[in-house]
N, C-alpha and C positions, 0 to 999 in steps of 0.2 A: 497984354495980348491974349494970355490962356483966359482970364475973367472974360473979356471982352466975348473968345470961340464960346466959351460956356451960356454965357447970357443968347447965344445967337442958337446953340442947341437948344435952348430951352425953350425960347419962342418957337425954333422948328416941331420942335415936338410937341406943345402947349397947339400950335395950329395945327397940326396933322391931326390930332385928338380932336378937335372939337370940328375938324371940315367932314368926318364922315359919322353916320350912325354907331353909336359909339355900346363896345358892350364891357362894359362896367367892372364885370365880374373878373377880366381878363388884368386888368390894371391892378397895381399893388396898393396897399394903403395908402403911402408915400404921397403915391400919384394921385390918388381920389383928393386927398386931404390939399396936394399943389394946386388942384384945378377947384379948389370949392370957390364959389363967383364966376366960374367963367364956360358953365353948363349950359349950352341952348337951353331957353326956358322950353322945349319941348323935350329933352331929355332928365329935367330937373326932377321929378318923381321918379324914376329908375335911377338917376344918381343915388337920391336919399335914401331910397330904399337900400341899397349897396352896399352905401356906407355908414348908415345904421344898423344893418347886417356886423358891421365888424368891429360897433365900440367896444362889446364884450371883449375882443379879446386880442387891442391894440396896447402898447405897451406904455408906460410914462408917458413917455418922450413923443409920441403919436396922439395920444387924448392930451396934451398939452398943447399942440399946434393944431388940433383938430377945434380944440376949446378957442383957442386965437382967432383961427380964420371962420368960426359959426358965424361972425355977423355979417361976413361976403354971400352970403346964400340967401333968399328969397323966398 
């Protein structure tokens, strides 16, 4: 039951993120790194930008899942 509310947050808020102009800057790595693939291709250049902004100075554990999900992006 708690898996199940969780997966239903996530899609809430994976769709709340991407139904409006989105600004980048405001989201945590976390968040950028969950949504890579799933960017309006009209937002995808200010994505990258963003979060190339912050490979510097993401930790392990961050450029590990960041490294994972590069090949969801376009």
């Amino acid at each position: 039951m708690l898996k199940r509310g969780l997966v239903f947050f996530f899609i809430l808020l994976l769709s709340s993120s991407l139904g409006a102009k989105e600004n980048f800057s405001e989201m945590s790595t976390q968040e950028l790194i969950a949504i890579m693939g799933y960017v309006k291709p009209s937002e995808v250049a200010k994505f990258s930008q963003e979060l190339q902004s912050r490979v510097p100075s993401m930790s392990s554990s961050e450029k590990a899942k960041y490294e994972k999900n590069l090949h969801k992006q376009k």
